[in-house]
N, C-alpha and C positions, 0 to 999 in steps of 0.2 A: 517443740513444734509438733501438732496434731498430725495424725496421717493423712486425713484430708488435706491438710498447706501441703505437705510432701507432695502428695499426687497432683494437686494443680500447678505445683514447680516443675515435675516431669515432664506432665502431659499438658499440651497446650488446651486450651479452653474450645471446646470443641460447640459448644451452645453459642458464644458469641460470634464465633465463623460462621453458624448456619444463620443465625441473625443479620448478620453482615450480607451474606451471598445465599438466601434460600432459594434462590432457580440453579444455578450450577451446584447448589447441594443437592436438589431434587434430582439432576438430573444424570448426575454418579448415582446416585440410588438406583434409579431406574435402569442404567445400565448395569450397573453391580446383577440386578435382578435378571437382566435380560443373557447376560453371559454367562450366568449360573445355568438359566434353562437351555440356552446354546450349548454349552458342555454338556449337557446332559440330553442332546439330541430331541427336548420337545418342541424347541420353535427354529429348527434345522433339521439336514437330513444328516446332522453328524460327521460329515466329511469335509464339506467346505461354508466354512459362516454366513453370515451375512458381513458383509462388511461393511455394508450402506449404512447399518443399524450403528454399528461403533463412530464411523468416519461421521456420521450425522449427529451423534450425542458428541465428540469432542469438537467438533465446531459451534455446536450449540454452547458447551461449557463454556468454551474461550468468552464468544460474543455477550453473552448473558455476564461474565465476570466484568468485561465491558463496558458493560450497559451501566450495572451497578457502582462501576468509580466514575462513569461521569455523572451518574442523580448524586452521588455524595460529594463528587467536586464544585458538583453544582449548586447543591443544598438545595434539591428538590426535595418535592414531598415522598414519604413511605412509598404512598400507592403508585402514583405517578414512577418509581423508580422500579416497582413490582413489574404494572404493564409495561412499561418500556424494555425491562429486561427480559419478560415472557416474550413481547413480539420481533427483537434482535435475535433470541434464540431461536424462535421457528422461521425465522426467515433465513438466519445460514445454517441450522438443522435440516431445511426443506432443500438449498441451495448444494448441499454434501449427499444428500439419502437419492434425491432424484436427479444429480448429475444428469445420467444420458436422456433425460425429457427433456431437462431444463438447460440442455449442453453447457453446465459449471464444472467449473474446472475446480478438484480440489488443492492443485499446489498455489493458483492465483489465490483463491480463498484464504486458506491457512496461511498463507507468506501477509493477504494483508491486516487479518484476526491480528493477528504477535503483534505489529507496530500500534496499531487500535488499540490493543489493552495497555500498552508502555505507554501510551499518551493521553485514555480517557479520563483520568482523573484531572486531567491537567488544561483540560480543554475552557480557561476563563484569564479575563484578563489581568489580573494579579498573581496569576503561577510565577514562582520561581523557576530558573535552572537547575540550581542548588539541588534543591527539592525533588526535583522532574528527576535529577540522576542521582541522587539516594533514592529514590523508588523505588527506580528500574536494579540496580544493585539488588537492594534485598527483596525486589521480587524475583532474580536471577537464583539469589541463595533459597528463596522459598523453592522453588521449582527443583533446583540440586538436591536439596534435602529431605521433600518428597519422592524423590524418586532413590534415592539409599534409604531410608525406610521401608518404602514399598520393597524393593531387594531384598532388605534385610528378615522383613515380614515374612515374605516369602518362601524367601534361601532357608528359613526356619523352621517356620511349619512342616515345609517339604522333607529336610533332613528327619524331624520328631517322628514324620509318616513311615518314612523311611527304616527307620530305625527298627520302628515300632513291627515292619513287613519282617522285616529282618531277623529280628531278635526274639519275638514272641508269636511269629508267625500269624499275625494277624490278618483277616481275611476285610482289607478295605475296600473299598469302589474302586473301580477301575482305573476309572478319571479323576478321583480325589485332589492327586497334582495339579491337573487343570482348572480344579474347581478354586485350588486354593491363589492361584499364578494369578487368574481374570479376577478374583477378587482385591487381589494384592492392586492390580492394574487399574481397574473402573471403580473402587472404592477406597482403599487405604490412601494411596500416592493419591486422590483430587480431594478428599477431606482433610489430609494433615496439608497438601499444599496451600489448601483456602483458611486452615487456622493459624499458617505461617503470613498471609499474605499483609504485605504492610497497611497497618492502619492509618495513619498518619501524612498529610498529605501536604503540609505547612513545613515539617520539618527540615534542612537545607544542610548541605554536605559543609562539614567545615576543615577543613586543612590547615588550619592556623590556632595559635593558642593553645594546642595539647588536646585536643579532643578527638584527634583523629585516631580512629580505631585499625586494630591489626589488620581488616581486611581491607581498608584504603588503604594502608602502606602496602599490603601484600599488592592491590590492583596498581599502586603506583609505580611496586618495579617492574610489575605485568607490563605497562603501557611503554615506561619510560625505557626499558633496558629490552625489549621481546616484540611488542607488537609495530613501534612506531622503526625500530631499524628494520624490521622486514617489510615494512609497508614501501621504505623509501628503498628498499633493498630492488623490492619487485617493480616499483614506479620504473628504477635505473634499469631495467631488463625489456620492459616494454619499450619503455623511448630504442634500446640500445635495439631493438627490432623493428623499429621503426623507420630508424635511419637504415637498417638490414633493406626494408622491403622498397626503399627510396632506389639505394644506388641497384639493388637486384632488378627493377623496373617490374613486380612481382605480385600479385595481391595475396591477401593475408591467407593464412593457411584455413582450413574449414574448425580448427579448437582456437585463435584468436577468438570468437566470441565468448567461448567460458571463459579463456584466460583473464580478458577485461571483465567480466562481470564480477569477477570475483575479485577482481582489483576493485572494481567500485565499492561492492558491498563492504566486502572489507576493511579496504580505506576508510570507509565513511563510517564503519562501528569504530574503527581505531578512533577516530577523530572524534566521537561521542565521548568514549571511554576515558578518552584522557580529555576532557574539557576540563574539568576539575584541574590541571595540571598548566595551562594553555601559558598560565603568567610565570608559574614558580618552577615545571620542570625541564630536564637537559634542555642544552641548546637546540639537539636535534628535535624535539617533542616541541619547542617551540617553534621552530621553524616550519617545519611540519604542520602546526594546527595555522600558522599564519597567511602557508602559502598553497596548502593542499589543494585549491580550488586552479592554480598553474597547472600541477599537475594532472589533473583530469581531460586538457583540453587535447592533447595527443590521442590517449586510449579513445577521448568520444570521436575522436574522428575513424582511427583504425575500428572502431565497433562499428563503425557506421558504415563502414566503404565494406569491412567481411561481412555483416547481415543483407546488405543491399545486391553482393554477389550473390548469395547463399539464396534469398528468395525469388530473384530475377530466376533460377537456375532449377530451383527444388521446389520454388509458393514457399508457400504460410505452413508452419506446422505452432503448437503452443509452444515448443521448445522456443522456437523463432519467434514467435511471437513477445516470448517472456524477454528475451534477448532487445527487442525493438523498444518495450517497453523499460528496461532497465536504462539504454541510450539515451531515452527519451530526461527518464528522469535523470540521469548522469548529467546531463547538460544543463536542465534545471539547476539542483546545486552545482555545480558549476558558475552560473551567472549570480545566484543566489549569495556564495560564500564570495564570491569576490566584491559585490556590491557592502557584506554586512563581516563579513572577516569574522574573527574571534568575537562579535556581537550577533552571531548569528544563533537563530532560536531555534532549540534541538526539535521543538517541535514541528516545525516547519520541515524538517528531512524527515525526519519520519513520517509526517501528517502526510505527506504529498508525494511518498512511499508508497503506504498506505490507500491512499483514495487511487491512484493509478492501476495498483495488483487488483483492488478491490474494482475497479471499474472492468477492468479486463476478465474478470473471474465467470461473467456470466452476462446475458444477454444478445442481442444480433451485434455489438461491436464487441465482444467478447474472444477470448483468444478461440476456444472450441469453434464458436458460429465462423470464425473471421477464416479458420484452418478448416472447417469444411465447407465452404464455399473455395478455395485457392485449390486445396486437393481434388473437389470436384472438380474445377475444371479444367485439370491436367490430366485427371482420370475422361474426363470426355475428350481430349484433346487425344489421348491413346486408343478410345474408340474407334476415333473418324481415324488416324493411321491407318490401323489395323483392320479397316473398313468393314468394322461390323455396324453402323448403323444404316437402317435406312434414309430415304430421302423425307419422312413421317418421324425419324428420331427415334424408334425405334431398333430394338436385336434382332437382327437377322439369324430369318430361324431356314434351315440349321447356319450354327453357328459356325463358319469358316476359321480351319486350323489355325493358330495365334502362331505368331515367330515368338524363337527362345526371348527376346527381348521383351517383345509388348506380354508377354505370361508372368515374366521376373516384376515387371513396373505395374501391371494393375493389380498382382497378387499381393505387390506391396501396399497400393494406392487401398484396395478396399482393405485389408485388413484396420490402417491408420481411419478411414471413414468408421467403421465399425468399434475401433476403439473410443472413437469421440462421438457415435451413438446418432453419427451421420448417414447411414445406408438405405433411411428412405428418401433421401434424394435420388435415387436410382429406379425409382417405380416408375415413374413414367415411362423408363425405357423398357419395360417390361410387363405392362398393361396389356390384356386383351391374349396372352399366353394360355396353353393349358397348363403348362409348367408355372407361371408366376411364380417366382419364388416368395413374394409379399402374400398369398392369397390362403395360404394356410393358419396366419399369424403365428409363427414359429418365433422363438427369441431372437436377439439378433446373430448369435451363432448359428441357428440353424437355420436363416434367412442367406448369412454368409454361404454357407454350406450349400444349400442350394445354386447360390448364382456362380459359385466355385465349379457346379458340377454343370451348368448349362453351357458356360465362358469354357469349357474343358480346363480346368485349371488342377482339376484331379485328378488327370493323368499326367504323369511324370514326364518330363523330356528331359535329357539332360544334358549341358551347358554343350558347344560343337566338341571343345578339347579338354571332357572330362570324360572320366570311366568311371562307373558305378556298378558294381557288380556282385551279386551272389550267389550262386548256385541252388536252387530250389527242387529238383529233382536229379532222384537216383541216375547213371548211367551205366551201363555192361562194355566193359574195353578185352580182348582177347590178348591174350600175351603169349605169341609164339616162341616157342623154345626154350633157351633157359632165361629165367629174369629175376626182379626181385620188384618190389613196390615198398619204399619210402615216405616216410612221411605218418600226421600231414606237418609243415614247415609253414609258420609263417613270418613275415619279413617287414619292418617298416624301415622308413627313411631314416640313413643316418644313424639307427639304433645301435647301441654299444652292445660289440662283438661278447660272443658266448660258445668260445670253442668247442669240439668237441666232438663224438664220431659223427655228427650229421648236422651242419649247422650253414647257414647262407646270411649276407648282406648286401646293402645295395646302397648307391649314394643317388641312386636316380636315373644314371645313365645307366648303368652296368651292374647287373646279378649275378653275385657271387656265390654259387656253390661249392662244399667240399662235402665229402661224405669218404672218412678214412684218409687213403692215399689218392683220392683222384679228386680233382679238382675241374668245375667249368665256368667261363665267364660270358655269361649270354650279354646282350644289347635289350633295354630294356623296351625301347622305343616300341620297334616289331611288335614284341610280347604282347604292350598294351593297345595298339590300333590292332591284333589277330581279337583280342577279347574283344574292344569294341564292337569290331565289324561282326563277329556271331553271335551279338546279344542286340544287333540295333531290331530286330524285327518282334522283339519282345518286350513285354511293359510287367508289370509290376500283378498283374490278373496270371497270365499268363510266364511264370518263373521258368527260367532256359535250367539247361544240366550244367555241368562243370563241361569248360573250354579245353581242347584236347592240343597242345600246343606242342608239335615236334619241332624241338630246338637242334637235335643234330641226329646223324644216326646213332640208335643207343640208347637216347634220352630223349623221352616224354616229360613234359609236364601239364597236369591232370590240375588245374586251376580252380580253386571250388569259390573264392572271392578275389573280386581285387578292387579298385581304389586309385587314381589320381589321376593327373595331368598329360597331354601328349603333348611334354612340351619336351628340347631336349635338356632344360635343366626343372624341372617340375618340383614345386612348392612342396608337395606331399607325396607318399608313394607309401601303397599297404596292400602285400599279397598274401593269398596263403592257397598253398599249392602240395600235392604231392606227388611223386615220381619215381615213372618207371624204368628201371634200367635194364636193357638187356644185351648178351654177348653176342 
């Protein structure tokens, strides 16, 4: 055998992959290039990436990979499958890079990418099953096995540089690691995954007659012995909290909605996975693929009654959003598997997966647009509370002091608008300002920043029965006669004792000091409303000295921080203090 057979047995055929996929070959190249010159601080400022530029090229890959197995399941023409896949790829390349314009959401995006490419080959009327799930299989091992390459690529290089720093004191670049890591990352792992990727789109899973390969027995006792008793494991825990929240008269807790979603998703890959198995494995793995669509009908209702609390209470966030949307289609398959049972088309669950995340990913019925519209207008609804608009809808200038509540709720409400790239919704209220904080065009941080500093949301208040405290300047104390000064001690809750000539703890109520043979047990309570009360008239511009707190005759404590609750049993408690003692 010549060396050349050798080397094309090793290495996969890397010419017939970029054949196959030349837009997601291009467009690893281009990020391969673009994260070289990222690492090396010429199209960054070297401390924080772009990360529109990555998040844009691997959405692009996916959809353009896409594009290309449906023109070949389709048996379109070259070019036709060229344009096709160029215009998929700048359309969720553009939908990832300019998110906060186009308020797209990249987990809607990417969650509905994945199902698109397991299905777009398969998008005609002659697909097999079979077929559909040995695809999906060995595109599962392609993706596994570009990414331990990529690692291994890596992990290796890195070590050789390594070695090389080490041993012969070689003077490398700096970032050479980084250089080799983003290559391994945006070039090695998406070319070896695209010369792994299946070619073959006729071919059909066969379980019978000796052909089945190790990794279908491996996925068989995957499903039969692992996935489907924990599926029916978890179904039994939801019902069994079910009938919980029946006789308690109680509604669901606020994580019922991850619990079911992930019962969904879950369920419903289980129930893919072992399709293959539906007729010939365990009883329970039959039963299971028989009756799964019973089971779903409990969870979509408890999903449905905790999202329906949860936005009545909080709106729309995309978290919720996704959550509505998952319901949505839970109940779909639902109707769907009970109508077609074990004759149900995988494509169909995923397809309609798919088109849903993807529908919600971007546009005005979009989860972004839909959650800042909802948070708008509970953030205006704490306005008009908090009576800072005018009868014009306008900010009353000046701005009237915020209570600890309506400060906590809109410092949360705009940050959520600002992360989903919603905060020009708010101009109108603030038109015709000298301040405007829109009138500078600052980014939307610094837009934030500004309406933060108009709403006074930058100055600190702190909660009615919390203590915050630090010491920011020196003080002069006189110690008559004989004394001594101690310290400094500090003390948290409940922390594990550390004898010794000078040592104190506290369970919350009660501080315990010892120092030698003498011993005192102050009341904590006191302690922390004395600090309160001589630091309320100071903010955060203006730092108070250390709190001079005489606990008995004799003992002072000289307080320079403290920390928690005025409650009598308080969550938290952190002081650090030192003290004078005198005869």
């Amino acid at each position: 055998m010549s060396f050349a057979d050798r080397l094309h047995r090793l290495v996969p055929d890397l010419s017939a992959s970029l054949a196959r996929f030349p837009v997601p070959a291009l467009i690893s190249v281009l990020l391969c290039v673009y994260g070289n010159l990222d690492v090396a601080t010429i199209v960054s400022n070297g401390t924080v990436s772009d990360n529109q530029v990555y998040l844009g090229g691997a959405a692009a890959f996916m959809a353009a990979g896409a594009a290309h197995y449906f023109a070949q399941g389709r048996g379109l023409s070259r070019l036709t499958e060229l344009l096709l896949a160029l215009a998929v790829a700048l359309a969720a390349g553009a939908l990832a890079f300019w998110d906060v314009y186009l308020r797209s959401s990249h987990l809607f995006l990417f969650a509905g990418l994945l199902p698109l490419l397991m299905i777009a080959g398969f998008l005609r009327r002659d697909a097999k099953q079979g077929a559909l799930w040995l695809f999906n299989l060995r595109l599962g091992l392609a993706v596994v096995l570009a990414v331990i390459v990529a690692l291994i690529f890596a992990g290796g290089i890195s070590a050789i540089l390594a070695s090389l720093e080490f041993l012969f004191n070689v003077d490398l670049p700096w970032r050479a690691h980084e250089h080799v890591w983003v290559t391994a990352a945006s070039l090695i792992a998406p070319l070896y995954g695209l010369s792994l990727m299946p070619a073959r789109l006729d071919e059909e899973v066969a379980l019978s007659g000796g052909r089945d390969t190790l990794i279908e027995r491996g996925v068989s006792v995957l499903v039969n012995y692992i996935m489907v008793p924990i599926a029916v494991v978890y179904t039994l825990i939801l019902h069994a909290y079910a009938v919980k929240i029946l006789l308690d008269g109680a509604l669901p807790k606020g994580q019922i909605g991850l619990m079911v979603s992930i019962f969904a998703v879950g369920g419903t890959a289980t129930w893919l996975i072992a399709w293959p198995w539906r007729e010939t494995g365990t009883f329970l793995l039959r039963f299971f693929m028989r009756y799964w669509f019973w089971f779903t009908i409990v969870p979509v209702i408890l999903l449905a009654v905790a999202i329906w609390e949860r936005i009545a209470t909080y709106g729309v966030t995309p978290d919720r959003y996704g959550i509505v949307v998952i319901a949505i289609w839970l109940a779909l398959v639902m109707l769907y598997l009970a109508i077609r049972r074990n004759r149900a088309d995988m494509r169909a669950l995923l397809g309609s997966f798919a088109v849903l995340v993807l529908i919600g990913s971007a546009g005005p019925w979009g989860a972004n647009s839909v959650s800042i519209e909802s948070q708008f207008g509970r953030l205006t609804g704490f306005f008009q509370s908090e009576k800072l608009l005018t009868p014009e809808n306008k900010i009353i200038d000046p701005v009237p002091t915020l209570t600890v509540e309506g400060k906590r709720e809109i410092e949360a409400l705009l940050w959520t608008l600002s992360s989903m790239g919603g905060l020009d919704k708010l101009k109108p209220y603030f038109a015709g300002r000298k301040d405007d904080p829109f009138a500078d065009q600052a980014d939307r941080w610094g837009t934030l920043a500004n309406i933060r500093k108009i709403l006074g949301l930058d100055i600190y208040t702190p909660e009615p029965d919390q203590v915050n405290f630090g010491a920011g300047t020196p003080f002069i104390r006189d110690i008559n006669g004989q004394g001594r000064l101690v310290g400094p001690i500090q003390v948290h809750l409940n922390a594990a004792e550390r004898p010794g000539e000078v040592w104190a703890k506290t369970d919350g109520q009660t501080l315990e000091i010892t120092i030698g043979t003498q011993k005192w047990s102050l009341p904590v309570k006191p302690l922390m409303e004395k600090v309160k009360a001589d630091t309320a008239t100071h903010t955060q511009i203006t730092q108070p000295p250390p709190v001079i707190y005489e606990a008995e005759p004799g003992l002072t404590l000289v307080i320079i921080n403290a920390s928690g609750e005025l409650r009598d049993k308080p969550r938290y408690l952190n002081l650090g203090f030192w003290l004078i003692l005198r005869q």
